[in-house]
C-alpha positions in Angstrom: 10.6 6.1 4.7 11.6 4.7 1.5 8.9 5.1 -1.3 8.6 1.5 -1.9 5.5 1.0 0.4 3.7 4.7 -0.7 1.6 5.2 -3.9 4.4 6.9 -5.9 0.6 9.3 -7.2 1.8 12.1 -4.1 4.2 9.8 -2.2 1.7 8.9 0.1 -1.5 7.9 -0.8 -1.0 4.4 0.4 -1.0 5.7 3.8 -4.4 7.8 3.2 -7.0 5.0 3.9 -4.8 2.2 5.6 -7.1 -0.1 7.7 -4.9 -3.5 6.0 -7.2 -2.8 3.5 -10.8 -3.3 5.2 -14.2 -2.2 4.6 -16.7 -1.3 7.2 -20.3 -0.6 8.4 -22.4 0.7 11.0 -22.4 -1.7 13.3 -23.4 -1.2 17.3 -21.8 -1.9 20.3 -23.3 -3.6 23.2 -21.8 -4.0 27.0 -22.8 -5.4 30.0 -24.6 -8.1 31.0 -26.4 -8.4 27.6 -22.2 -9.0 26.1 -21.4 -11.4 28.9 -24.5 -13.7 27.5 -23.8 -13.0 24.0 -20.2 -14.3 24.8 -21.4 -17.4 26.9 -24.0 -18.8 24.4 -21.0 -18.4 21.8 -19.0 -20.9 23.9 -21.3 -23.6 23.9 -21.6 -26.3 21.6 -18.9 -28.6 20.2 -16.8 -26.2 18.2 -13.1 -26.4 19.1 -11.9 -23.0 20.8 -8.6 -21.6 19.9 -6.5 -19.5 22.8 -3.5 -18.0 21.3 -0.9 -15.4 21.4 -0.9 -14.4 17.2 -3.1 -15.3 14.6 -2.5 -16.9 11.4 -5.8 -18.2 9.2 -3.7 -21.5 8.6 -3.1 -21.9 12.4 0.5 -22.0 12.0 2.1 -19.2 13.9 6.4 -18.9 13.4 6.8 -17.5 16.5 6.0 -19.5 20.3 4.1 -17.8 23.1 6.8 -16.2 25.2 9.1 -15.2 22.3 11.5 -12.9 22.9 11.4 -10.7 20.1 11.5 -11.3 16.3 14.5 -13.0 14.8 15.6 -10.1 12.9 15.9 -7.2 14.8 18.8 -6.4 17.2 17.6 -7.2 20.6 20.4 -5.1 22.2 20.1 -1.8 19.5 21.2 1.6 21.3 18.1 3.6 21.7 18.1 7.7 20.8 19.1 10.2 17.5 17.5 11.1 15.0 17.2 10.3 11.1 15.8 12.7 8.6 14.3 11.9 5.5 12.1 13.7 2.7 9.2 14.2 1.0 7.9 16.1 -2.2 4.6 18.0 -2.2 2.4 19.6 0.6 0.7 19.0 4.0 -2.2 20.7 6.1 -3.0 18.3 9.0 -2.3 15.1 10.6 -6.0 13.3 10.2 -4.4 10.7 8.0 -8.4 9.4 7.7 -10.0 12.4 6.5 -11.0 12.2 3.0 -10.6 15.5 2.0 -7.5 17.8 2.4 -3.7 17.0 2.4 -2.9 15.4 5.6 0.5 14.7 6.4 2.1 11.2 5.0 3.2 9.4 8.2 0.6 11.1 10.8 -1.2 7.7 11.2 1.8 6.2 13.3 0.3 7.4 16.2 -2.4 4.7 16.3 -2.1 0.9 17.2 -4.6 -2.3 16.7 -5.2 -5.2 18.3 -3.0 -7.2 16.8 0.8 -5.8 16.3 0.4 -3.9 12.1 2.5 -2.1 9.8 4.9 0.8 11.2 6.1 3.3 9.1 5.3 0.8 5.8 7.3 -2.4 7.1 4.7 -5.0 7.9 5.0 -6.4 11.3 6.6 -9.4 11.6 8.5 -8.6 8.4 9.8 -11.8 8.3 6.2 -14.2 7.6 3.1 -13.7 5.2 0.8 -14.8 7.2 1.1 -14.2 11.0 0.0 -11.7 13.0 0.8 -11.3 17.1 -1.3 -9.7 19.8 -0.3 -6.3 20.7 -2.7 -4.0 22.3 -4.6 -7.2 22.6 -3.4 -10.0 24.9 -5.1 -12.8 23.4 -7.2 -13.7 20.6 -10.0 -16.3 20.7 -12.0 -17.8 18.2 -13.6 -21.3 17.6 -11.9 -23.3 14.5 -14.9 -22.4 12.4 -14.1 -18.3 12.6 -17.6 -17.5 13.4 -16.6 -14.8 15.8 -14.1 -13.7 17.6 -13.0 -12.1 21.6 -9.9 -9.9 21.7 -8.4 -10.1 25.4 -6.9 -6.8 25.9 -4.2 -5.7 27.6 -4.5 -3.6 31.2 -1.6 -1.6 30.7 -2.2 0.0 27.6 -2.3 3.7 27.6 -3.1 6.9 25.2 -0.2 9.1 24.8 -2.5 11.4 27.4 -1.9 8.8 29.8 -5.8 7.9 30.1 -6.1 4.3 29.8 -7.1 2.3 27.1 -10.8 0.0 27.1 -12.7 -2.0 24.9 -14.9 0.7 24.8 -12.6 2.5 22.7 -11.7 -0.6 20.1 -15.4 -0.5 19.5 -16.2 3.1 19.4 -13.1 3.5 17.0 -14.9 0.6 14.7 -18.1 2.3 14.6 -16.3 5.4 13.8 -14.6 4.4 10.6 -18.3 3.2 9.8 -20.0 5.7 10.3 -17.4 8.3 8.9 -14.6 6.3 7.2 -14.2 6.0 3.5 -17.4 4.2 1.7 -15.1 1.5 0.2 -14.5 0.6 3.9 -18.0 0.9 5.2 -19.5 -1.1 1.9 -17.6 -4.0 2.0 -17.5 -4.3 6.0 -21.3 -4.1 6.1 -21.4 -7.5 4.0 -19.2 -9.5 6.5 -19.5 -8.1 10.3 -22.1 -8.7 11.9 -22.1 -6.8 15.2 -19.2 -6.0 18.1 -19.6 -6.0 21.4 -18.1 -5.1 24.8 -17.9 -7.6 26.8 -16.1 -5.9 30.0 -13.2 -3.4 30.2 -11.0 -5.6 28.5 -13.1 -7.8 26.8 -14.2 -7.3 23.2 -16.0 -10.1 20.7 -16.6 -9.6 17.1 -19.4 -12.0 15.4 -19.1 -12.8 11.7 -21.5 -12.7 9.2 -23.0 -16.1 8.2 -22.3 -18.0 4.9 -19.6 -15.9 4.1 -15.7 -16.9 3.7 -13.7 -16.8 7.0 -10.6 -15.8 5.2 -9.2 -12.6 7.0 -12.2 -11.4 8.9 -9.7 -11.7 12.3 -6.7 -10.2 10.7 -9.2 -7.2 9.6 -10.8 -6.4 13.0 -7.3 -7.2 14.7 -5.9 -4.8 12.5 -7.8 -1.5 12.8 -6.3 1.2 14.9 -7.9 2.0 18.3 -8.4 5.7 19.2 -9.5 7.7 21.9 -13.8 8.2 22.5 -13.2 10.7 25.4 -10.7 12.7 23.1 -12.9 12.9 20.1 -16.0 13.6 22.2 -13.7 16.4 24.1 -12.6 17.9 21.0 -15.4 17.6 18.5 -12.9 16.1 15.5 -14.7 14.1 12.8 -12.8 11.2 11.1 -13.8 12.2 7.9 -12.6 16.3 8.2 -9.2 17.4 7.9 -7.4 18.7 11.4 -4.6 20.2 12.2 -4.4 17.5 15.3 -3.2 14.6 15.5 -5.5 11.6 16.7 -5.1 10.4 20.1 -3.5 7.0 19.9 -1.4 4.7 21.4 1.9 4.4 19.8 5.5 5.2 20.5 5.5 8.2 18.3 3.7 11.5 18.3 3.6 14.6 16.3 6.6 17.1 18.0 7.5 20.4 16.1 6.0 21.0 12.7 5.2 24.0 10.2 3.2 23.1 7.2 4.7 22.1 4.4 8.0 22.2 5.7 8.8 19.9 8.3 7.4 17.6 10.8 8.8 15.9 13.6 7.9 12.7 15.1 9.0 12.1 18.9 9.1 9.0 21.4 5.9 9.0 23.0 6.9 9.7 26.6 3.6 7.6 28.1 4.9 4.7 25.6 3.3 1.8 27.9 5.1 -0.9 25.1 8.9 -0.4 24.9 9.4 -4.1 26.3 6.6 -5.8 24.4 8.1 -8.8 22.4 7.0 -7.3 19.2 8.8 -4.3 19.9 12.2 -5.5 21.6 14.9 -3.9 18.9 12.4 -2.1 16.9 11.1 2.1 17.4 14.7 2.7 18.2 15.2 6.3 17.1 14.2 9.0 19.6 13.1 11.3 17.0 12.1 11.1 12.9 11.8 14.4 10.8 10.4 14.7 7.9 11.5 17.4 5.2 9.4 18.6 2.6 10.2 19.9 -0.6 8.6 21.3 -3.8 10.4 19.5 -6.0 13.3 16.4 -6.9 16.1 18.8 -7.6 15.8 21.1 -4.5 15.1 17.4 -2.4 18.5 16.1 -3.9 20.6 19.4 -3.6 19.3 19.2 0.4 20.7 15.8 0.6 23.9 16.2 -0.5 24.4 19.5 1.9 23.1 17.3 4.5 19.6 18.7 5.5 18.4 15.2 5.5 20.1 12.2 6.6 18.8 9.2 5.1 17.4 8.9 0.9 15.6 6.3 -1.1 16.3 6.9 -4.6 13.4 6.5 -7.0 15.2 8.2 -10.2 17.3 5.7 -11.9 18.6 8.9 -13.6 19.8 9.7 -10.1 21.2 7.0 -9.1 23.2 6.6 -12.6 24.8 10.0 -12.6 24.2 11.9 -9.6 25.9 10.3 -7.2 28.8 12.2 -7.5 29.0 14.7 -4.6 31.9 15.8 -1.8 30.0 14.4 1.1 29.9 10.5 -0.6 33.2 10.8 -2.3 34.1 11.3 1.1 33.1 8.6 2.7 30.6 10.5 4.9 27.7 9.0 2.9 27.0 5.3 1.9 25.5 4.3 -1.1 23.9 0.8 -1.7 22.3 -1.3 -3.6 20.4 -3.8 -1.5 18.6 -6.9 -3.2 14.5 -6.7 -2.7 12.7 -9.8 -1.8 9.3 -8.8 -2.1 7.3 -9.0 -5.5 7.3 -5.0 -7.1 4.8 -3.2 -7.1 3.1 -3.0 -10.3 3.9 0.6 -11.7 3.1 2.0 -15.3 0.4 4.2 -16.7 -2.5 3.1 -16.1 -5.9 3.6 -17.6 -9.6 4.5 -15.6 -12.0 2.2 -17.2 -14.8 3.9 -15.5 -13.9 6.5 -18.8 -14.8 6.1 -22.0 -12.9 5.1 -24.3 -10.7 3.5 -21.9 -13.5 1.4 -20.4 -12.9 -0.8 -24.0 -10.4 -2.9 -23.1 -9.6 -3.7 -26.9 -8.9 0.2 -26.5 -6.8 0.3 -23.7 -5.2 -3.3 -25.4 -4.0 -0.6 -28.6 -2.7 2.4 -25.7 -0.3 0.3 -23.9 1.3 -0.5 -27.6 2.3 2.9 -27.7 4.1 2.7 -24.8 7.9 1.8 -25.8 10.0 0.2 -22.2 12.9 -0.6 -24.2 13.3 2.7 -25.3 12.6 4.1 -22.3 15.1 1.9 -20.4 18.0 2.7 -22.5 17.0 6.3 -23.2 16.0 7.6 -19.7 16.5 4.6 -17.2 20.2 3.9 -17.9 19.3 0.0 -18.5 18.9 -0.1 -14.8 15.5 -1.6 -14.9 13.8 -5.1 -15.5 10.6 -5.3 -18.0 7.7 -6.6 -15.6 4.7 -8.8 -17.4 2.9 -9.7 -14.1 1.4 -8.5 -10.9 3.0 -11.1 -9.4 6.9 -10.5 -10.7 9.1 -13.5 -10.0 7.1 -15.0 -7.6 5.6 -18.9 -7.3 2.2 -17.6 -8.3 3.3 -15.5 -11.2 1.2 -17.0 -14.5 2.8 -18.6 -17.3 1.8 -19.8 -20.4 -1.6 -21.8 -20.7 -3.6 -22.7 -17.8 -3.0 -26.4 -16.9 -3.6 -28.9 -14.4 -5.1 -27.0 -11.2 -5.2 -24.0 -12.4 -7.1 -24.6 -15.2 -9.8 -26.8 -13.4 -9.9 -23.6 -10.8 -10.6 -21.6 -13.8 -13.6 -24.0 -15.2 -14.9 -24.5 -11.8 -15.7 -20.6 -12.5 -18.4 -20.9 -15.4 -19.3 -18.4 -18.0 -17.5 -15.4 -16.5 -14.4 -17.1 -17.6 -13.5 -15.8 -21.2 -13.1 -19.0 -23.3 -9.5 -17.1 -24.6 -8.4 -17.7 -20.5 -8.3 -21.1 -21.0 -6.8 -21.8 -23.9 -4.1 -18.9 -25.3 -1.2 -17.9 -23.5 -1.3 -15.4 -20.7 -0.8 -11.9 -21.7 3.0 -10.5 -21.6 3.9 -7.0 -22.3 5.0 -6.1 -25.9 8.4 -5.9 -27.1 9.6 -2.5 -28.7 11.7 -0.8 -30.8 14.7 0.4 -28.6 16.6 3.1 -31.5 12.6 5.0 -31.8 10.1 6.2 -29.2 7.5 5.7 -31.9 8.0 1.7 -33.0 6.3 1.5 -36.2 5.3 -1.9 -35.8 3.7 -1.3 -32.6 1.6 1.6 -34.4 0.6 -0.4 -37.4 -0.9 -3.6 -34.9 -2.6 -0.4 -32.5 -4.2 1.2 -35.0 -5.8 -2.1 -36.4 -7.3 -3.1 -32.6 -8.5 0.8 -32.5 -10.2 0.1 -36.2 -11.9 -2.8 -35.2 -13.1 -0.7 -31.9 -14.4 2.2 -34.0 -11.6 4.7 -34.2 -9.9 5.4 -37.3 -7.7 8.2 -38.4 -9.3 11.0 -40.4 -7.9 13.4 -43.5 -6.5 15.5 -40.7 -4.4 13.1 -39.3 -7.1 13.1 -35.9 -7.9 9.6 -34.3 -12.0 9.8 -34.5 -15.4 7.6 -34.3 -18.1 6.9 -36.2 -19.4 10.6 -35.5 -16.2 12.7 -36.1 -15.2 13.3 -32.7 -11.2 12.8 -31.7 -10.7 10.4 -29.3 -9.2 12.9 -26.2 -7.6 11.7 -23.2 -6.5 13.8 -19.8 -3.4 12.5 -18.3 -2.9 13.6 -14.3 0.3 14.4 -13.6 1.6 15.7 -10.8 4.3 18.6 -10.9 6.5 17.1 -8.0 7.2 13.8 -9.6 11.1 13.3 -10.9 12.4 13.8 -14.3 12.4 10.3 -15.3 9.0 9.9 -14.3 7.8 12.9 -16.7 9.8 12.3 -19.2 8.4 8.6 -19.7 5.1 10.5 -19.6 6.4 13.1 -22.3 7.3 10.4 -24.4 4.2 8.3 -24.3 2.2 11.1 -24.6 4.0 12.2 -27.5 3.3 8.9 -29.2 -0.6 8.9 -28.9 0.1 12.7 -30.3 1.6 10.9 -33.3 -1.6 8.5 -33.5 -4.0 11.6 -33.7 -5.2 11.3 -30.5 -5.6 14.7 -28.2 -4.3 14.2 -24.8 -3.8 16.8 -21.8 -1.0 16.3 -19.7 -0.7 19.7 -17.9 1.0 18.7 -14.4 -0.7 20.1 -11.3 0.3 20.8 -7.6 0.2 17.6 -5.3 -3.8 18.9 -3.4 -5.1 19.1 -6.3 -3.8 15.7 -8.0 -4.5 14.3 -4.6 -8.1 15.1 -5.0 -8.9 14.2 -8.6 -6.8 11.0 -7.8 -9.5 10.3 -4.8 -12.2 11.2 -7.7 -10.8 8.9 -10.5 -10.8 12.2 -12.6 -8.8 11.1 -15.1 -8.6 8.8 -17.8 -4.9 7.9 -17.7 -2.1 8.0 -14.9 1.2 6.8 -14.2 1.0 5.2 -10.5 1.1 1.9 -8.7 -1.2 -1.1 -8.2 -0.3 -3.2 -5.2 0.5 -6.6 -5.5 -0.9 -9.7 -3.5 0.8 -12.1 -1.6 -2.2 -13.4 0.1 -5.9 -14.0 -0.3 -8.1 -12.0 2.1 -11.3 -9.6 1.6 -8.4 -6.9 1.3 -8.4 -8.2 -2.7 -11.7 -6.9 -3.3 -10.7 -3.6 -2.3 -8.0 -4.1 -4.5 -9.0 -5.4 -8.2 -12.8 -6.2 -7.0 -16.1 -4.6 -9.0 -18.4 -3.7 -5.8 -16.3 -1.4 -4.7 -14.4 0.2 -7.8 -15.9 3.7 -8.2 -14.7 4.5 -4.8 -11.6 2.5 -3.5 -8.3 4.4 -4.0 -7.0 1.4 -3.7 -7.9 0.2 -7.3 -7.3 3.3 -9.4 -7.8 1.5 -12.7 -11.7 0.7 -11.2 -11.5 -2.8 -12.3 -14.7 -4.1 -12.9 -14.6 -7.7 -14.0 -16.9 -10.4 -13.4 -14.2 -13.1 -14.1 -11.9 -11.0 -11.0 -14.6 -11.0 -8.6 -15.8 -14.9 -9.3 -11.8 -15.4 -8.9 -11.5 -13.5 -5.2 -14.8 -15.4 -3.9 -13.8 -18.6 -4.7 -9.9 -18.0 -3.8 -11.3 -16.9 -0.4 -12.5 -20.8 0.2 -9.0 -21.9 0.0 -7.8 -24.2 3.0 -4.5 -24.2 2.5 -0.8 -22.1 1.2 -1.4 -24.8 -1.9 -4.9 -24.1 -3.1 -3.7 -19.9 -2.2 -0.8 -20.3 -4.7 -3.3 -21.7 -7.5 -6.2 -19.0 -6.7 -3.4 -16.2 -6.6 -1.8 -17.5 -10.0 -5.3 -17.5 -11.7 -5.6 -14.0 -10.6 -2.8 -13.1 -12.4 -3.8 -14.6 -15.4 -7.1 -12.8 -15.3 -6.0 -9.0 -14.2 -3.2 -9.7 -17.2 -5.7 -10.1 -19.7 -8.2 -7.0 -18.8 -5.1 -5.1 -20.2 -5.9 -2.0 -17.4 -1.7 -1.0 -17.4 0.8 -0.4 -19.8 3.7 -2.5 -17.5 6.5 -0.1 -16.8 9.9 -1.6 -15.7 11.3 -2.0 -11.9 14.3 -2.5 -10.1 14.6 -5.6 -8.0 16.4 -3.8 -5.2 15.9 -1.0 -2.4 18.4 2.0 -3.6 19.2 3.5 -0.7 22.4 6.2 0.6 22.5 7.5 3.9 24.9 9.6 6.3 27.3 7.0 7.6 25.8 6.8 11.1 23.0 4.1 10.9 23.3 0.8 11.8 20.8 -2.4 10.9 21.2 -6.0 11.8 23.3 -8.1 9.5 20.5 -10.2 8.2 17.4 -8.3 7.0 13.9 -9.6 6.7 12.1 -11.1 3.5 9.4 -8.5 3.6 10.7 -5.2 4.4 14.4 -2.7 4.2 12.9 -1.5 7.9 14.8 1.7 8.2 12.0 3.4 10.3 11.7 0.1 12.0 14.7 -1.2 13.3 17.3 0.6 12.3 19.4 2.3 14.6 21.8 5.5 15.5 25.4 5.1 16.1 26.2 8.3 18.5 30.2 8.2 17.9 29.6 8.2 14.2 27.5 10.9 13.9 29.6 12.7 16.4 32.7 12.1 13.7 30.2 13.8 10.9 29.4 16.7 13.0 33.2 17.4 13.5 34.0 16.5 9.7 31.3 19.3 8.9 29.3 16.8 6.9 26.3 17.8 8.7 24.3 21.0 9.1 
């Protein structure tokens, strides 16, 4: 899958603790006749019941009950092949949940929730914000105040064992990822569900917390994978231990052939009980999906172009300047495009750990980013391909600009004290401009080494950046030893500069398990990875950018601790409509701008993608995803043409 959707840290760490971003607890789960009651006295009273097919927090689901299948897929795509893609770095198991060891990127496609999630990166539908449609789940039911919840499951739904599927399993699965999920999970789940219980076979009800915002509490329980009780009991696994097998799930793929850190191989799930489902009509069309592995970008590229893998998303603008330039694409045998990204990018530069001193200062980590030079870099080792970003909402409605006004600026005094007075009244903050002829811009240096004086830090007879008592200000930069060219060499450069300030910094690169692990650890002061971006408001945001929760989220690997953030998510999660999200999300902006926690790198506005010419995808594709793993397809003449061309190994 394209690396748009991964964190760019080991390719995959997106992946690693995926429950849409929720947080759990130990919570127990009742049956019987005890549920049956529960569920009754939850009926009564005069609050309006809601019966539908999806659900969306705004009640406005794009799709009718009955649909046929999503508007953008092809209904009528060919079934069978297989694609290939790549990956850099190592594997040891297929537990994607474990929070120790190096399990394989993908393996979590086995599972399914409730209500129809992500698959291989591309949300599902990829085509609205904000709806969600049942899958393992038949029906959802809730009253309008969101105090609770019943899933109505399916009765056809089967493990890839062929054992059926129950409520039972829903809630053993959600007291599993309490009990031995990540802590993130368990410590901000604990705050907002109360209890789950099964009702009957095929009956599950979730009750909410009290006094607490509704805003995604059904998404989150709808959106957790269901596994198997009787296999884990069988087997003995633990969520929270690595494994070299693969969870017992639900979904149209399973783990075929493998060999550690080599290949995998992901098959159709022969006991697949949802090939005609309406949210997967044109979609899981490939029969089988391999993954290659490599040590690093220049063996990954030379397998391309001999055709060892079939399908590339190219993250080196180096690349995709000058190395596109090979017998199997001059050819014709491989197609090479450019196509146009609708979603905001993901917001990628180095970032700084403010759980570390000294970059828990944010005057500090204001004076670091100014040694960080983007135009340089674009011209130098990005081939001007990129765009400068400011925000963590790039070119979207709720991206902040200038000073607060109007709405905005009465949600922001609404807030109180935590607000800096500076919010309301100075322009938001942009990212500087540099010198583009000089790595080092001496103008940048002059203003950085002022902020870094007025912190403390000065620069001693030796030419070493030191405080009050003598000591140099030292910084350890992870970096990982499978990351491209570009992507060091930007490091290399910035590093360089802080060099030239008098500050120590260690950037020795490491293998992908152990950056993986000191990623997970937050040991490190500085490194160059992603922060996702928001579209939404939901509980997910706290995960995200939100104090409780920063030490152990990988989610929020600058561990943002800000009082003004957190007052911002609480209050956004009372908004009542797309309007008052838009204003909420906007202030956030505004606020994660100013605690100055990444030095913006640039992006590219488009999905760079070149493939062997023998997949096909419908005409019109989604706002929200490239789907290639999704609904794509295989074209069998075309690939037969390759074969006898010898294009393809």
């Amino acid at each position: 899958m394209p690396n748009k959707s991964r964190w760019p840290f080991t390719q995959d760490i997106d992946r690693r603790h995926t429950l849409k971003l929720l947080g759990g607890s130990a919570v127990a789960a009742t049956a019987g006749a005890t549920g049956r009651m529960a569920w009754a006295e939850s009926h009564s009273g005069d609050d309006e019941i809601i019966r539908a097919h999806g659900y969306s927090f705004f009640g406005d689901l794009q799709y009718p009950p009955g649909f046929a299948h999503f508007d953008y897929v092809n209904p009528n795509a060919p079934k069978g092949g297989e694609i290939v893609l790549s990956s850099r770095g190592t594997f040891d198991g297929f537990n994607r949940w474990a929070w120790r060891g190096n399990p394989e990127t993908n393996s979590d496609v086995v599972g399914e929730s409730l209500l129809a999630g992500a698959t291989w990166g591309a949300p599902v539908p990829a085509d609205s914000l904000t709806d969600q449609y049942c899958l393992i789940a038949r029906e959802v039911e809730y009253p309008k105040s969101k105090e609770w919840c019943v899933f109505h499951l399916r009765d056809d739904v089967v493990f890839r064992n062929g054992a059926p599927l129950r409520a039972q399993d829903a809630a053993f699965t959600f007291n599993l990822f309490i009990e031995q999920g990540i802590r993130s999970f368990s410590r901000s789940v604990s705050e907002r569900i109360e209890g789950v219980e099964v009702i009957d076979d095929y009956t599950l009800r979730y009750k909410f917390v009290d006094g607490i915002s509704r805003r995604s509490l059904i998404s989150q329980v709808g959106g957790m994978v269901v596994l198997s009780e009787e296999w884990y009991k069988e087997t003995g696994e633990r969520l929270d231990e690595p494994s070299v097998l693969s969870p017992m799930g639900t979904g149209p793929y399973q783990v075929g052939d493998y060999e550690f850190n080599r290949f995998v191989v992901y098959e159709k799930n022969p006991n697949y009980w949802g090939w005609d489902h309406p949210a997967n009509v044109g979609r899981h069309n490939f029969d089988r999906i391999r993954i290659e592995y490599f040590a690093d970008a220049t063996a990954e590229f030379e397998a391309f172009k001999a055709g060892e893998y079939t399908f590339r998303s190219e993250g080196s603008s180096k690349r995709w300047a000058t190395g596109y330039d090979f017998p199997a694409l001059n050819d014709g045998h491989v197609v090479k495009e450019s196509i146009p990204d609708q979603t905001a990018p993901v917001n990628t530069g180095v970032i700084f750990n403010t759980l570390r001193a000294p970059v828990d200062n944010r005057d500090v980590r204001h004076a670091l980013t100014l040694a960080f030079n983007y135009e340089w870099t674009r011209e130098s080792l990005e081939f001007d391909l990129t765009t400068q970003r400011n925000s963590f909402a790039q070119g979207q409605e709720w991206e902040a600009t200038g000073v607060p006004e109007g709405e905005e600026l009465a949600f922001f005094q609404s807030l109180g004290d935590v607000v800096p007075p500076e919010i309301l009244t100075e322009p938001v903050v942009m990212a500087h401009t540099s010198n583009k002829d000089t790595p080092v811009d001496r103008r940048n240096k002059r203003q950085a080494l002022r902020i870094l004086a007025e912190a403390g830090w000065t620069v001693d007879d030796q030419g070493r950046m030191v405080n009050e008592a003598g000591e140099q200000m030292s910084l350890d930069f992870l970096v990982l030893s499978t990351w491209d060219d570009t992507r060091q060499a930007t490091i290399e450069t910035f590093v360089n500069t802080l060099r030239d300030w008098g500050i120590e910094v260690n950037a020795n690169a490491v293998d992908s398990a152990q950056g993986q692990q000191r990623f997970l650890d937050k040991d490190y002061d500085l490194i160059h990875t992603r922060i996702q971006t928001f579209s939404t408001i939901g509980t997910g945001l706290k995960q995200l950018f939100g104090s409780e929760t920063a030490e152990v989220s990988s989610w929020n690997p600058a561990a943002i601790q800000s009082p003004m953030v957190d007052a911002i998510i609480e209050a956004a999660l009372a908004a009542e409509s797309r309007e008052e999200e838009i204003i909420a999300m906007t202030a956030l902006d505004r606020a994660l701008r100013y605690e100055r926690v990444i030095a913006h790198a640039g992006y590219v506005p488009a999905y760079w993608i070149a493939y062997y010419d023998m997949f096909e995808r419908p005409e019109e594709l989604p706002s929200l995803a490239l789907g290639v793993l999704d609904f794509w397809w295989f074209n069998e003449e075309k690939y037969q043409a390759l074969r006898a061309a010898g294009a393809l190994r």
